[in-house]
Structures are given as C-alpha cells and as structure tokens.
N, CA, C and O of each residue as an XYZ file, in Angstrom:
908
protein
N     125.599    121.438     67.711
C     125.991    121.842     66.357
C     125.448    123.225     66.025
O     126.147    123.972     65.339
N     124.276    123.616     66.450
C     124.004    124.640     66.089
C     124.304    125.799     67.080
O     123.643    126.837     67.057
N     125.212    125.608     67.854
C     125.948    126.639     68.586
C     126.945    126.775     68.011
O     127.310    127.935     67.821
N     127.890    125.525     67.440
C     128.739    125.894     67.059
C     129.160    127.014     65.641
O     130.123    127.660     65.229
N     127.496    126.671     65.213
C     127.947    127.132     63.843
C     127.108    128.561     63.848
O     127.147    129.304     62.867
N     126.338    128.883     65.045
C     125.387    130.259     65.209
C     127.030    131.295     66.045
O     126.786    132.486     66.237
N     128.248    130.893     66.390
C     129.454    131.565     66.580
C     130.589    131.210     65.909
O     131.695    131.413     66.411
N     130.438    130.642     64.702
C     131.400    130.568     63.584
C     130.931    130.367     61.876
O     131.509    130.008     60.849
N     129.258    130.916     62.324
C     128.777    131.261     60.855
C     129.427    132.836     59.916
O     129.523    132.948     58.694
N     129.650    133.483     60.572
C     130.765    134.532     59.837
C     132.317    134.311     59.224
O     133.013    135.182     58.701
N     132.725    132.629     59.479
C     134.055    132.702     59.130
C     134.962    133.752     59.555
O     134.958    134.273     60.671
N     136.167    134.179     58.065
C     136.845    134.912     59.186
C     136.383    136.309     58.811
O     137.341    136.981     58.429
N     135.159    137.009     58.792
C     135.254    138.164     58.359
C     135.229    139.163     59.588
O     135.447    140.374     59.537
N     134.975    138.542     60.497
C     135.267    139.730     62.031
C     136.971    139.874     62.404
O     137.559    140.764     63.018
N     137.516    138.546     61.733
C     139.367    139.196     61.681
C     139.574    140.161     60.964
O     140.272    141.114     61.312
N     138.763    140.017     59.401
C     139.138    141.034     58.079
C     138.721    142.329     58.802
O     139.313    143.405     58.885
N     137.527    141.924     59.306
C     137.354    143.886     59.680
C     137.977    144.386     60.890
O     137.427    145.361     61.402
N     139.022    143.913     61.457
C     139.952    144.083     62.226
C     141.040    144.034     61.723
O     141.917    143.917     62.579
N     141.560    144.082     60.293
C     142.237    144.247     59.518
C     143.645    142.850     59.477
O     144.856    142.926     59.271
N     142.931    141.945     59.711
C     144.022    140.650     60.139
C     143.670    140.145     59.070
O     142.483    139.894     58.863
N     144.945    139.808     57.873
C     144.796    139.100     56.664
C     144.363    137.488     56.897
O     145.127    136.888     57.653
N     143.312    136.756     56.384
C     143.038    135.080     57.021
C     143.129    134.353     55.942
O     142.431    134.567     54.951
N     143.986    133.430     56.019
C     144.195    132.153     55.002
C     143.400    130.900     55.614
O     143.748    130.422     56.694
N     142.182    130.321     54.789
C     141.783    129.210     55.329
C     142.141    128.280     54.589
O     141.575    127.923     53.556
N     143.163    127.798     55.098
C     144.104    126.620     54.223
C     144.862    126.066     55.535
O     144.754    126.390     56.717
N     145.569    125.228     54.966
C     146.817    124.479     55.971
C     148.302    125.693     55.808
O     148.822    126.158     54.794
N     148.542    125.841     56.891
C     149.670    126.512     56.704
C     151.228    125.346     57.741
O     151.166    124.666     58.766
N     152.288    125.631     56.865
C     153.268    124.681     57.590
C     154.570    126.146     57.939
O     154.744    127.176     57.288
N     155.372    125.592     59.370
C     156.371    126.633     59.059
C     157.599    125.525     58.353
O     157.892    124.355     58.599
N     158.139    126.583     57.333
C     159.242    125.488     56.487
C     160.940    126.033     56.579
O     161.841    125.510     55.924
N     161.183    127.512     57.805
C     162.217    127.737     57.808
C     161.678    129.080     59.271
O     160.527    129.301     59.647
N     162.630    129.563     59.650
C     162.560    130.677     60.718
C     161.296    131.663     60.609
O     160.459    132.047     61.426
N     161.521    131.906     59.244
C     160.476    133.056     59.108
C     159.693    132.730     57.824
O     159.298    133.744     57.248
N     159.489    131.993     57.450
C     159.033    131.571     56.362
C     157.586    130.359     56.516
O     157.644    129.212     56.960
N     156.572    130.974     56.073
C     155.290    129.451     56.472
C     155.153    129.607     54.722
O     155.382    130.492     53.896
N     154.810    128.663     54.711
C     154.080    127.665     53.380
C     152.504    127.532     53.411
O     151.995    126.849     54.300
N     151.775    128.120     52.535
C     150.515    127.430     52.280
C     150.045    126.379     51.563
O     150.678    125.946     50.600
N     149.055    125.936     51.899
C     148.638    124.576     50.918
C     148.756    124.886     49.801
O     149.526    124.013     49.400
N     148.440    125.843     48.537
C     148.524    126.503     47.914
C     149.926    126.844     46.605
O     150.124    127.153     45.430
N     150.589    126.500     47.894
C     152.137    126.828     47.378
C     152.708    127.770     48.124
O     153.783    127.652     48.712
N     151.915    128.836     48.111
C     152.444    130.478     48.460
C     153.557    130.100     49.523
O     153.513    129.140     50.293
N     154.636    131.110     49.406
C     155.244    131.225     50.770
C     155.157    133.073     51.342
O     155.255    134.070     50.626
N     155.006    133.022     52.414
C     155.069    134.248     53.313
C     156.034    134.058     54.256
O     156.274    133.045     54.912
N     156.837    135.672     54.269
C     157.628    135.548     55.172
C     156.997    136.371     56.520
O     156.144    137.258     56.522
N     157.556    135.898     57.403
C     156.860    136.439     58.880
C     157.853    136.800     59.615
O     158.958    136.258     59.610
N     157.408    138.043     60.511
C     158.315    138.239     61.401
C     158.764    137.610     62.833
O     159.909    137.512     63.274
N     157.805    137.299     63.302
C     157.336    136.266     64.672
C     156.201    135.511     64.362
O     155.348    135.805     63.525
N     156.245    134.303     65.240
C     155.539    132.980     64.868
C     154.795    132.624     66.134
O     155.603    132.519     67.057
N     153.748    132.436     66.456
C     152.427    131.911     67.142
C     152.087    130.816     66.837
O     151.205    130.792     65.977
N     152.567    129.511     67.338
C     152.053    128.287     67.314
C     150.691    128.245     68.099
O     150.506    128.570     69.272
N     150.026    127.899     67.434
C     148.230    127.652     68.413
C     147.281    126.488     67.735
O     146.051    126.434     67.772
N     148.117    125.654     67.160
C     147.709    124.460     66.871
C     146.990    123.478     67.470
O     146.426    122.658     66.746
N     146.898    123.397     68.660
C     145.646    122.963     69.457
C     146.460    121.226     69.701
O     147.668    121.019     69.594
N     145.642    120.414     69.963
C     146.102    118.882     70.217
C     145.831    118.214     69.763
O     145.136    118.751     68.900
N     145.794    116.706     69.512
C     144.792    115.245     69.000
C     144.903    114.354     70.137
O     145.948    114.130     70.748
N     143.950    113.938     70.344
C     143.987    112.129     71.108
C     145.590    111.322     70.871
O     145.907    110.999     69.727
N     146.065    111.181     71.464
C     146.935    110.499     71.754
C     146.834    109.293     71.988
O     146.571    109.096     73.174
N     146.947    108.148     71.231
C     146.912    106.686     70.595
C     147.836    105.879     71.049
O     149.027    106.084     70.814
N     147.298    104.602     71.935
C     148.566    103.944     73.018
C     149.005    103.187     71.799
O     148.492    103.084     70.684
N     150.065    102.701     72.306
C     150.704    101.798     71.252
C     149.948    100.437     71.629
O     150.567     99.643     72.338
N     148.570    100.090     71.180
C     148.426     98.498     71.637
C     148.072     97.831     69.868
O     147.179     98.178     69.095
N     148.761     97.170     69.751
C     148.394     96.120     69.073
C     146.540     96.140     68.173
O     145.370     96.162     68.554
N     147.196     96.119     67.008
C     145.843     96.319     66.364
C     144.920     97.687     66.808
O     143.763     97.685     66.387
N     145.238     98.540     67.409
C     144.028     99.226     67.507
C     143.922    100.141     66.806
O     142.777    100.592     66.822
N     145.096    101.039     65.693
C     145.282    101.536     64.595
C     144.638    101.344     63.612
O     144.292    102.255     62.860
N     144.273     99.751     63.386
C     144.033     99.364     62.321
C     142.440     99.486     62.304
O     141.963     99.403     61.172
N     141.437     99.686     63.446
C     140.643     99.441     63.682
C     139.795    101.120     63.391
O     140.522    102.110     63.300
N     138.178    101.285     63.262
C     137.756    102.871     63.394
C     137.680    102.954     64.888
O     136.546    102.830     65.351
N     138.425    103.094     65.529
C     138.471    103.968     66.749
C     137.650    105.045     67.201
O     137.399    105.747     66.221
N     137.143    105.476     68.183
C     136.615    107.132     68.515
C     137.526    107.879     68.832
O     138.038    107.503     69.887
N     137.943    108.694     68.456
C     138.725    109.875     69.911
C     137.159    110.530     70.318
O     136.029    110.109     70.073
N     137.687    111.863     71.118
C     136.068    112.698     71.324
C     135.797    113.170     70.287
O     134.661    112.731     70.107
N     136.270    114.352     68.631
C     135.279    114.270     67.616
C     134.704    113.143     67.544
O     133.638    113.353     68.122
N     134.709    111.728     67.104
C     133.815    110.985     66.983
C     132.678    110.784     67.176
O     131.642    110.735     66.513
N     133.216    110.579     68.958
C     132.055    110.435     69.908
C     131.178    111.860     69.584
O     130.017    111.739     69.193
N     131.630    112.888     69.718
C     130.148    113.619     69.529
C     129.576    113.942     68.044
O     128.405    114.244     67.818
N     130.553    113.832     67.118
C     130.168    114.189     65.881
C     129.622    112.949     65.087
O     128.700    113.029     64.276
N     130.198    111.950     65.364
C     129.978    110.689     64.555
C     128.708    109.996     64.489
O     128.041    110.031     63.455
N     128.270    109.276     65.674
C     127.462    108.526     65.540
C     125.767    109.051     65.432
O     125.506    110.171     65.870
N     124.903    108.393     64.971
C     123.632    108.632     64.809
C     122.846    108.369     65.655
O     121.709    108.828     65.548
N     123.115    107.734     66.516
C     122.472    106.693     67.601
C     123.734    106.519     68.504
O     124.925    106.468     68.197
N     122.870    106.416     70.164
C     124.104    105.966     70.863
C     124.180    104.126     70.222
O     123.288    103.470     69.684
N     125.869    103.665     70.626
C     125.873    102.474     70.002
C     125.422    101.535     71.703
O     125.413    102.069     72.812
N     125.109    100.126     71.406
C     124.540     99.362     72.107
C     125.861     99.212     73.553
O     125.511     99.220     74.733
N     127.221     99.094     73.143
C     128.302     99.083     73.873
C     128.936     99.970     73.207
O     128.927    100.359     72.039
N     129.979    100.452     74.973
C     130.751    101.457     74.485
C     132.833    100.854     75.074
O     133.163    101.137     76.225
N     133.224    100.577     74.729
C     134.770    100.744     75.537
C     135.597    101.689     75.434
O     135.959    102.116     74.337
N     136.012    102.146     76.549
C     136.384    103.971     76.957
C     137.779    103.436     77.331
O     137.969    102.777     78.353
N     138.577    103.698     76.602
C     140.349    103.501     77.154
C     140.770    104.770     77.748
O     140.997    105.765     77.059
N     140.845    104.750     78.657
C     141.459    105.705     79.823
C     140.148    106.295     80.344
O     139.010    106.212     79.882
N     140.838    107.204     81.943
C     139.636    107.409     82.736
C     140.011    108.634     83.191
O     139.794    108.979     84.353
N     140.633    109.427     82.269
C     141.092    110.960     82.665
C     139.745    111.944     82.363
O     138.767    111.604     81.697
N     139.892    112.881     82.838
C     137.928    114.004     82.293
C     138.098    113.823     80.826
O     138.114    115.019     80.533
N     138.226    113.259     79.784
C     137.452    112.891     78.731
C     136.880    111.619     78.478
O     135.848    111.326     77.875
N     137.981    110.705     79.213
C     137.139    109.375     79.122
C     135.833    109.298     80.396
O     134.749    108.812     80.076
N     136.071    109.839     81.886
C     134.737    109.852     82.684
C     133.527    110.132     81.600
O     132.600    109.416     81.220
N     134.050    111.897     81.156
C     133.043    112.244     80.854
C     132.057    111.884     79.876
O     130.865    112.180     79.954
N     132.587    111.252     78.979
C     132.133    110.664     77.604
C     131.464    108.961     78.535
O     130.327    108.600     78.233
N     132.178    108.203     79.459
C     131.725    107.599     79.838
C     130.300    107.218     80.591
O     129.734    106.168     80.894
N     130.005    108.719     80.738
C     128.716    108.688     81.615
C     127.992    109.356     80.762
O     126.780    109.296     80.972
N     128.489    110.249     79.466
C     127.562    110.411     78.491
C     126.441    109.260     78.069
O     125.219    109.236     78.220
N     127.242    108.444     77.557
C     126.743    107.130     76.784
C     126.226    106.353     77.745
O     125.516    105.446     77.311
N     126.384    106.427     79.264
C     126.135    105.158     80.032
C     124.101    106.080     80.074
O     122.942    105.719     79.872
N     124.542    106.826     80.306
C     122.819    108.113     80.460
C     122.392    107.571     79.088
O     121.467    106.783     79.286
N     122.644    107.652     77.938
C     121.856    107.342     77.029
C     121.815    105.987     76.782
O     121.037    105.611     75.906
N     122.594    105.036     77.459
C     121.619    104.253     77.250
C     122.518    103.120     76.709
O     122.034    102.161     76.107
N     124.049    103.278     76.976
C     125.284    102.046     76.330
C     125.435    101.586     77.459
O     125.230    102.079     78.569
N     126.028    100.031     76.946
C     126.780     99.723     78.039
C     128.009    100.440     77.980
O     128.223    101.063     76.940
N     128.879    100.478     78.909
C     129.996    101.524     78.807
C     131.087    100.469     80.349
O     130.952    100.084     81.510
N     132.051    100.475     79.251
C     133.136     99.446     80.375
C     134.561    100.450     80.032
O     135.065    100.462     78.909
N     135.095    101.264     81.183
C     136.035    101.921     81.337
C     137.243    101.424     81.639
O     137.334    100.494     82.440
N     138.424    102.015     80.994
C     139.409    100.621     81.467
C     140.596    102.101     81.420
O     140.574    103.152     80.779
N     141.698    101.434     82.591
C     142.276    102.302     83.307
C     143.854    101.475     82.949
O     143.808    100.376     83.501
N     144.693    101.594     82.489
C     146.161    101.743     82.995
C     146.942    101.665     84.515
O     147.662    100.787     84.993
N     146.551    102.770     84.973
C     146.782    102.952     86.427
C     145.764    102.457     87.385
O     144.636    102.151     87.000
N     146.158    102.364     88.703
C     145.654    101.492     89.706
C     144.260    102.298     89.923
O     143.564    101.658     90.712
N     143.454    103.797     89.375
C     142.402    104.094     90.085
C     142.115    104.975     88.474
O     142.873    105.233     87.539
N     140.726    105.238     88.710
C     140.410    106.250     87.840
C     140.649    107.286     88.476
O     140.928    107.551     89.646
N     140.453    108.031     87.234
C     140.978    109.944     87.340
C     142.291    109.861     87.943
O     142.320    110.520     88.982
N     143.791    109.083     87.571
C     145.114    109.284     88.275
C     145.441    110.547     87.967
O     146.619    110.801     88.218
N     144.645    111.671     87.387
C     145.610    112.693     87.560
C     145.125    113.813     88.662
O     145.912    114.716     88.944
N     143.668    113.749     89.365
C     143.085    114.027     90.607
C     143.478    114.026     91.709
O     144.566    113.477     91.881
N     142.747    114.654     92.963
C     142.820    114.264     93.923
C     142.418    112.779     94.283
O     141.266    112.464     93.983
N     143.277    111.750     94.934
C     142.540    110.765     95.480
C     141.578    110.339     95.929
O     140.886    109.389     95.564
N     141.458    111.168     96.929
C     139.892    110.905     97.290
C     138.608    111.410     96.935
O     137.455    111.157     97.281
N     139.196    112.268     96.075
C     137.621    113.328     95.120
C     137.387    111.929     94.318
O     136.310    111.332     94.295
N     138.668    111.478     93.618
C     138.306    110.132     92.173
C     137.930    108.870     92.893
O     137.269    108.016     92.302
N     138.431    108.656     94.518
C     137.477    107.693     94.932
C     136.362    107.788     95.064
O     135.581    106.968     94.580
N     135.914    109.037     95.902
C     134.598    109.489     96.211
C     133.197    109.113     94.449
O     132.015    108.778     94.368
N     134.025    109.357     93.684
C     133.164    109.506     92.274
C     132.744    108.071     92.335
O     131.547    107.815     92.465
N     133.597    107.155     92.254
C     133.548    105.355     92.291
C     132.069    104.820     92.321
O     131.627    104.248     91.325
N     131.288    104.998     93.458
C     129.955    104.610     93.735
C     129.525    105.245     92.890
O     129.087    104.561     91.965
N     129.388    106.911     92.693
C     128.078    107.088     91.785
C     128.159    106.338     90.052
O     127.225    106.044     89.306
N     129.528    106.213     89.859
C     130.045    105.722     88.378
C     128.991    104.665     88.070
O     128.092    104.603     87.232
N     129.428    103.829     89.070
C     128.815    102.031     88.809
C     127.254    102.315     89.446
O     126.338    101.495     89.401
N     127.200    103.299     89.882
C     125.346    103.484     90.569
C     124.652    103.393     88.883
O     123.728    102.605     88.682
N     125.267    104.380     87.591
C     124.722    104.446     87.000
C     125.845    103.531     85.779
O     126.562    103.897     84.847
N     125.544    102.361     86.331
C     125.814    101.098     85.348
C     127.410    101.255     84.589
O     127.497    100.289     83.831
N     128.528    101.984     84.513
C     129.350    102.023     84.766
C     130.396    101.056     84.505
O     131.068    101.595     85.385
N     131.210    100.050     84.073
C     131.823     98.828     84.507
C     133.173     99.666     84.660
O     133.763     99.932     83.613
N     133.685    100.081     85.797
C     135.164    100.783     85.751
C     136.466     99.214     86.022
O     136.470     98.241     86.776
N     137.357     99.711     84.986
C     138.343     98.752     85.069
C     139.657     99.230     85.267
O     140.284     99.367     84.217
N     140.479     99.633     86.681
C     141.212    100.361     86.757
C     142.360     99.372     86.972
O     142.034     98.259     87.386
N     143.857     99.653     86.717
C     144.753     98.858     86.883
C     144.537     97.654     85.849
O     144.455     96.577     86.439
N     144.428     97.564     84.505
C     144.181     96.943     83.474
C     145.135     96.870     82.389
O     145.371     98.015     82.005
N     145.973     95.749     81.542
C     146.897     95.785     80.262
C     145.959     95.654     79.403
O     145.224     94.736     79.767
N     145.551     96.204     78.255
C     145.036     95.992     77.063
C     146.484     95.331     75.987
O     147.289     96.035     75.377
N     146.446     93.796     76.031
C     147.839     93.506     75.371
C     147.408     93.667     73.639
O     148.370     93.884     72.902
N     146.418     93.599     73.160
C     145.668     93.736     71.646
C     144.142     94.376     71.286
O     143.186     94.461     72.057
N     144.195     94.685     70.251
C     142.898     95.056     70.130
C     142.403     94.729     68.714
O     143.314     94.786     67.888
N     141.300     94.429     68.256
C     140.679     93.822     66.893
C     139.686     93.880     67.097
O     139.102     93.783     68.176
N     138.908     94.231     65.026
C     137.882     95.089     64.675
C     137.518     94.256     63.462
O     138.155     94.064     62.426
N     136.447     93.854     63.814
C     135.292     93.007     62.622
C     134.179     93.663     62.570
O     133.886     94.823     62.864
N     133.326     92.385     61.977
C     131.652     93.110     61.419
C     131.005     93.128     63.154
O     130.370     94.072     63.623
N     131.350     91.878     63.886
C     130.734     92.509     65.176
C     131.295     93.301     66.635
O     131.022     93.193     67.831
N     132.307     94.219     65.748
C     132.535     94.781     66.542
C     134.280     95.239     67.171
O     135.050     95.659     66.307
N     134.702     95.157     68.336
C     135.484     95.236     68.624
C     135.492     94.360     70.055
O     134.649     94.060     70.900
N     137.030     94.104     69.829
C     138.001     92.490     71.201
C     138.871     93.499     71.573
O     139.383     94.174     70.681
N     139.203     93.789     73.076
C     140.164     94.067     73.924
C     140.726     92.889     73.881
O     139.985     91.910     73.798
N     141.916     92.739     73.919
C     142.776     91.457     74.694
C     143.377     91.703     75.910
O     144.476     92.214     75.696
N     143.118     91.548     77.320
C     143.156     91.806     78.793
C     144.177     91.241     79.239
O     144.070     90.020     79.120
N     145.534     91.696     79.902
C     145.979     90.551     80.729
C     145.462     89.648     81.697
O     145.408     90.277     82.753
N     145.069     88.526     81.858
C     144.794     87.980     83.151
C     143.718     87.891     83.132
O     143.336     87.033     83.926
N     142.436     88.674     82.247
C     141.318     88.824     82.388
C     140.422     88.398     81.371
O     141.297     88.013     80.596
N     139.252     88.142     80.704
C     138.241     87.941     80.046
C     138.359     88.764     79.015
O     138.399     89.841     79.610
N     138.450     89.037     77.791
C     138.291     89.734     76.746
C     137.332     90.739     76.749
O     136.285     90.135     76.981
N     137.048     92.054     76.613
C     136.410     93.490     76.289
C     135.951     92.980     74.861
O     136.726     92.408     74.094
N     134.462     93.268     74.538
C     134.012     93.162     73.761
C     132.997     94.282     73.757
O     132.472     94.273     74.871
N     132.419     95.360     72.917
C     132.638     96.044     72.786
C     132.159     96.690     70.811
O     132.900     96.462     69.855
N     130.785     97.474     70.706
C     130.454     97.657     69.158
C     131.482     98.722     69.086
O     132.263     98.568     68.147
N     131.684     99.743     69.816
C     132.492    100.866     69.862
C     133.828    101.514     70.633
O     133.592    102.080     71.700
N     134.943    101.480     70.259
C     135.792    102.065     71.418
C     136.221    103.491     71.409
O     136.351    104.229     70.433
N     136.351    103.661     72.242
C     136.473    105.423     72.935
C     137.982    105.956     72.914
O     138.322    105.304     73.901
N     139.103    106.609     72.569
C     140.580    106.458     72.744
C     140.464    107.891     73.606
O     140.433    109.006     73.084
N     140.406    107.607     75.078
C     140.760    109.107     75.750
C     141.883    108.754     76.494
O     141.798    108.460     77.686
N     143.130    108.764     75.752
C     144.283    108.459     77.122
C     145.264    109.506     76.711
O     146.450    109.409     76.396
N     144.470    110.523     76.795
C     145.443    111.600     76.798
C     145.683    112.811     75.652
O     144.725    112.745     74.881
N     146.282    113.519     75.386
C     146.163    114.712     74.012
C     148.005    114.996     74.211
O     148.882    115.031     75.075
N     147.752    115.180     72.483
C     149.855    115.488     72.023
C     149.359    116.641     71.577
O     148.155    116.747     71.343
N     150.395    117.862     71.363
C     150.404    118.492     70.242
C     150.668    118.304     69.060
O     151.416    117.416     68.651
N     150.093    119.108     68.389
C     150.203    118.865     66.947
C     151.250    119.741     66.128
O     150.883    120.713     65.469
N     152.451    119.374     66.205
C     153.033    119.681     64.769
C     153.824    118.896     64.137
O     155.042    119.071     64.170
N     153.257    117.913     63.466
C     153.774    117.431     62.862
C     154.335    117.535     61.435
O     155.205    116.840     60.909
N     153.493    118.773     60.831
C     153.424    119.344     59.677
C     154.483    120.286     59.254
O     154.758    120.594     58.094
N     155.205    120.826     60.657
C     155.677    122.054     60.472
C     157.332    120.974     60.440
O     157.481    119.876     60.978
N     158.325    121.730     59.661
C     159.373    121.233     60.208
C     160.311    122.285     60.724
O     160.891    123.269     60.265
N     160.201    121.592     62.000
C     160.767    121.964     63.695
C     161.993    121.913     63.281
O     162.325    123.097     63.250
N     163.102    121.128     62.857
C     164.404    121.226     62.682
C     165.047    122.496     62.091
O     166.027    123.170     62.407
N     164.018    122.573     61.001
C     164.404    124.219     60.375
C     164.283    125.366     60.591
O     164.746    126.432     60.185
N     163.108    124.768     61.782
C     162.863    126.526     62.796
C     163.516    126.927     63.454
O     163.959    128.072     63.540
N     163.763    125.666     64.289
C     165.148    125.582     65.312
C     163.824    125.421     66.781
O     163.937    126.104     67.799
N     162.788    124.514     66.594
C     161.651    124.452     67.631
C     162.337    123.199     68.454
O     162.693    122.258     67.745
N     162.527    123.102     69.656
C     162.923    121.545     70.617
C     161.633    121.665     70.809
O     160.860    122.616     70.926
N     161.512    120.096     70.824
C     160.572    119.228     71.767
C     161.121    118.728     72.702
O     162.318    118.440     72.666
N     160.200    118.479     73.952
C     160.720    117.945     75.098
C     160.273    115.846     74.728
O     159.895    115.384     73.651
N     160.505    115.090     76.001
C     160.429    113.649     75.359
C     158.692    112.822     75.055
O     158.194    111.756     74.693
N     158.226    114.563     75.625
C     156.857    113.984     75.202
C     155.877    115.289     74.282
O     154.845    115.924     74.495
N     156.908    115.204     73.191
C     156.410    116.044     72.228
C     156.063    117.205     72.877
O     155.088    117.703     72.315
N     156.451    117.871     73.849
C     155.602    119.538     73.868
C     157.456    120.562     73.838
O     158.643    120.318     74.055
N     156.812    121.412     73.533
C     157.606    122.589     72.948
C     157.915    122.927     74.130
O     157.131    123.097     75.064
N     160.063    123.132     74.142
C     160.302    123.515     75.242
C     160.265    125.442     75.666
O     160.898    126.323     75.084
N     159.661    125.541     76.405
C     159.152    126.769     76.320
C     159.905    127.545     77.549
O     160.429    126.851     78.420
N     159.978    129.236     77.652
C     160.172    130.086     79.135
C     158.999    130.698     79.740
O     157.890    130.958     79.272
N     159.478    130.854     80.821
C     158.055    131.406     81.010
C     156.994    132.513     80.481
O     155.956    132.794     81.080
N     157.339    132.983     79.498
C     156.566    133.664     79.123
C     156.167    133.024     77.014
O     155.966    133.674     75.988
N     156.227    131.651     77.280
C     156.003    130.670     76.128
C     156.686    130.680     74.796
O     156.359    130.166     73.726
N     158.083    131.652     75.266
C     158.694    131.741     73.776
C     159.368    130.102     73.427
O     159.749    129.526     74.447
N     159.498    129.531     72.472
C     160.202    128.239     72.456
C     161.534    128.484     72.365
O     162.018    129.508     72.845
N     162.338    127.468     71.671
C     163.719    127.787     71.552
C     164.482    128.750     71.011
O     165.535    129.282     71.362
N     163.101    128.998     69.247
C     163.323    129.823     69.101
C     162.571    131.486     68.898
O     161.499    131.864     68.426
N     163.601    132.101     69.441
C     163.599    133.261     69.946
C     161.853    134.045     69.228
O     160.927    134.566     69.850
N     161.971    133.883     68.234
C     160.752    134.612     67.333
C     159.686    134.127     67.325
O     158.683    134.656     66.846
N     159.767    132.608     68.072
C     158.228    131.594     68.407
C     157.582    131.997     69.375
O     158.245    132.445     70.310
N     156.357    131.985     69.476
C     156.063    131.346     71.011
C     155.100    130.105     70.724
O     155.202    129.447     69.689
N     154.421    129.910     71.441
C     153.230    128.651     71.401
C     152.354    129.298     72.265
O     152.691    130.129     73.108
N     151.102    128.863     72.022
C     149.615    129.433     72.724
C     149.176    128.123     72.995
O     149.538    127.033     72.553
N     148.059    128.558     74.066
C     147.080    127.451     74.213
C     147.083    125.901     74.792
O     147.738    125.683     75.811
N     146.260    124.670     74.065
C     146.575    123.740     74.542
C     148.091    123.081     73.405
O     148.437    121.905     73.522
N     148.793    123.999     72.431
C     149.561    123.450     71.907
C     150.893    123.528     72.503
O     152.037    123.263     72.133
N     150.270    124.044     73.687
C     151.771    124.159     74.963
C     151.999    122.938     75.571
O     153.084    122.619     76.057
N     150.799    122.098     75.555
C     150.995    121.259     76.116
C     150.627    121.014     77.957
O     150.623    119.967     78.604
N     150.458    121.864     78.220
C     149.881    122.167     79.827
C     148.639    122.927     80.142
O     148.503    123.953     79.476
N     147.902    122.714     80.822
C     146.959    123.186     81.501
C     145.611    122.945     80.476
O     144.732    123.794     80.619
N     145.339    121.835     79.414
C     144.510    121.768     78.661
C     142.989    121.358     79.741
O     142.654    120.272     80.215
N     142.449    122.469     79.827
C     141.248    122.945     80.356
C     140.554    123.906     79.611
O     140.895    125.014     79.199
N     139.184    123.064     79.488
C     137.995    123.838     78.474
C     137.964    125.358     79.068
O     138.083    126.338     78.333
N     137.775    125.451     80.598
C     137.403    126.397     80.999
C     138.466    127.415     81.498
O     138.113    128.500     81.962
C-alpha cells in the first residue's frame, strides 16, 4: 500500500503539467465522438483510447453471485488476517499465485481446476513439474473438477463437487480468468464489435471497428501480463 500510494500520491498533476486536461470521474462513450461524464458534461473528441483495464471473470455456478466472493482486489486489499481456509477457483497465474500466498501464511488453501491439470494455459510439463512443490507446501490441488453450486452462511462457504465430497471453505478466491470492461460505454452507438468473448475486434495495429477507436492494454483482451 504504501508503494502504491508513494507513485500515485500526486494524482493527476504530472498529466496537468504536461498539459493533458484530467477528469477524475467515470467517463462513458455515448456516440462516435462524444463521452459523457458522471457529472453530466458531454465532450466531444476526436479519437478514442479505450484503456479500461479488466475484472475477474465470474463462472456461471450456482449461488456463487450471491455469496462475498474474492477476486484478487480482495485478496490483497480486503482481509485483516489471513483467513483459516482458503478455496481458489481456477489455477491460471492468479489463482497459483494467490494460492501459495495464503498457503505461506498460513491457510488451508484447496485449488480447484476445470480442466484436467493446473496452469492449462502453460507449458505441460513446466505446470507438471510445479505439482510436487504445490502440495510440498500443503497445497490441496483439484484439477479436472465441476463445481455444480456454491453457498454462503455464518460458517462460511460449500462448493457442491460432482462426484466428490463438498469444498468447505471460510473464504473463496474467483481467479478463472479476466473480461474487459465496457460495459458502461454504449458500443452500439460507437459502432465498437465484440468478438464472442467480449474483447474488441481489433487490426493489427488495435484500431477497433471503429475507425477513430483503438483499445490499449489489458482492455484488448490479450497478452494480460504484469510485466
């Protein structure tokens, strides 16, 4: 926390003195050239830079909406204490990593996988190779797993398993994946396509459909890497 805020304690005044006007508000686009502020205001623009960034992406299981969930803000911003158990839905580098966070401090931590292995989007044998040290440090990996429900009381949280024993569980983890985010903007009036899994259909050089857009970043939808 205090990194974050010892390189974003100036707000935006290193844009202002680079002469870039900054609205810290919600901004929506509501036509080609036209964004909306929270505010009311409308501005018209000449070209448009989507850089909206992503969210956790939420499986469709049964009850788990209804429940307080983690994505990763949570997990690092939320809690005060690691919790006693942890359940990590998916096993892509946010769920490992968060998984062996909490297993080091000191949770139980039971990982549960969709697909037949952790890390399916790896090399094979790098995400086998990981396997031993996972469960060396207490670990429960559950790969090739249906979560058919999920439910949230005073003690806690119930996986419902196909075939298997119920996930029980004070805390669950939602890393199965990141969407972009625009849901705010309306795309119909920009003239923005989405492809069938929400990302902006883009050329190679990231303009979208339309001509005056482009998209930046992880709101492209590809290559979402910290580094």
């Amino acid at each position: 926390r205090d990194v974050v805020d010892s390189q974003s304690g100036e707000g935006p005044k290193p844009f202002e003195r680079a002469g870039i006007d900054v609205f810290l508000q919600e901004a929506r686009l509501v036509g080609e050239h036209r964004v909306e502020l929270a505010d009311g205001e409308q501005v018209e623009v000449g070209k448009v830079v989507l850089a909206t960034g992503t969210e956790a992406a939420v499986p469709p299981i049964p009850g788990l909406a209804d429940g307080p969930y983690w994505t990763n803000k949570e997990a690092i911003w939320g809690p005060e204490a690691p919790p006693a158990s942890l359940a990590v839905i998916g096993t892509g580098a946010i769920g490992i990593e968060f998984s062996q966070i909490y297993a080091r401090l000191g949770s139980r931590v039971m990982a549960l996988e969709a697909s037949p292995r952790i890390l399916p989007e790896e090399d094979e044998e790098a995400a086998a190779s990981l396997v031993p040290a996972f469960r060396g440090e207490g670990i429960a990996l559950m790969p090739g797993v249906k979560i058919e429900s999920a439910s949230h009381d005073d003690a806690g949280w119930t996986l419902e398993i196909g075939g298997e024993d119920p996930v029980t569980a004070d805390e669950v983890l939602v890393a199965a994946g990141r969407r972009p985010v625009f849901d705010v903007h309306d795309l119909d009036a920009v003239g923005v396509e989405l492809d069938d899994d929400g990302r902006p259909e883009l050329t190679d050089t990231l303009r979208t459909t339309n001509p005056d857009v482009w998209a930046a970043g992880d709101a492209t939808g590809e290559l979402l890497f910290t580094h």
